[in-house]
Phi, psi and omega in degrees: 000319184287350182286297168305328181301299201277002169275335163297325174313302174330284199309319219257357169278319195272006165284132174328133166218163168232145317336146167291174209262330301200302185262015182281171146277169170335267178324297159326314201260335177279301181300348155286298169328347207209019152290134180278159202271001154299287188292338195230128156308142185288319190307304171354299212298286185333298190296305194316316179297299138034259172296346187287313193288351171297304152317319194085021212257115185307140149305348153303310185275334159333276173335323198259300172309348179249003150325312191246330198259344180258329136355272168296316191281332167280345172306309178317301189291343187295299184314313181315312185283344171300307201280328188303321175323291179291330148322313171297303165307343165281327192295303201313316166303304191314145193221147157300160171270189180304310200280321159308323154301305185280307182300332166298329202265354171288287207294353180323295204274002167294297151329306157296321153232049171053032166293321177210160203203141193245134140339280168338310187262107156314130176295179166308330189256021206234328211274320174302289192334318192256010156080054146300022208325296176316300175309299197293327158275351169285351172267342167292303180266028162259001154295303172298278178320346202263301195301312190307288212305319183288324145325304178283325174289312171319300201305286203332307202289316157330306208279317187296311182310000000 
């Protein structure tokens, strides 16, 4: 068992990574060290852990770099979260145009059953999520009337023919 352990150290030390682990800093290899091996190669991971004792680089200081890197990370997220706030909130105003309106609604049953589609146009259910208040009800209802109208427009033409 122990043979196998150390031909895995082996494999997973002699691997390349670019900048080599070797030549990074401090501060890098402890957040690589102490990184999921979702984001980080595990041999990464091995090596990084490595040079820190090849360093000498104490749990204590571990600790205080990964302290301050958790830190900048709820700041990032706070800011993140400011902004996604305002943002949701501008969106609650926003309206379609006039032409845009007139294309939903020529185009409603098509839509509706997902024949066609823009990249571009958000669903009805995309549009609540992301607090579209206004969008969202003006694409229902030029979905709703545009179909009833393509109804009426079917029937007629059945019924006259």
């Amino acid at each position: 068992m122990k043979e196998v352990k150390e031909d895995l150290s082996d494999i997973l030390y002699t691997m390349d990574y670019n900048p080599p682990i070797p030549q990074r800093n401090t501060e890098e290899l402890i957040l690589m060290a102490h990184s999921s091996s979702n984001y980080v190669q595990p041999g990464a991971i091995y090596q990084a852990k490595e040079e820190l004792k090849k360093r000498g680089v104490t749990k204590e200081s571990e600790g205080q770099v990964l302290a301050v890197a958790i830190a900048q990370k709820e700041k990032l997220n706070q800011q993140y979260e400011r902004e996604h706030q305002i943002e949701l909130e501008q969106n609650a105003e926003k309206r379609y145009s006039t032409l845009k309106m007139v294309q939903i609604f020529f185009l409603a049953p098509l839509i509706i059953s997902h024949k066609m589609s823009s990249s571009s146009d958000l669903s009805y259910s995309e549009l609540k999520k992301e607090n579209f208040v206004i969008m969202a009800q003006q694409r229902f209802q030029m979905l709703f009337f545009g179909t009833i109208c393509w109804g009426i427009i079917i029937y007629l033409i059945m019924y006259i023919s």
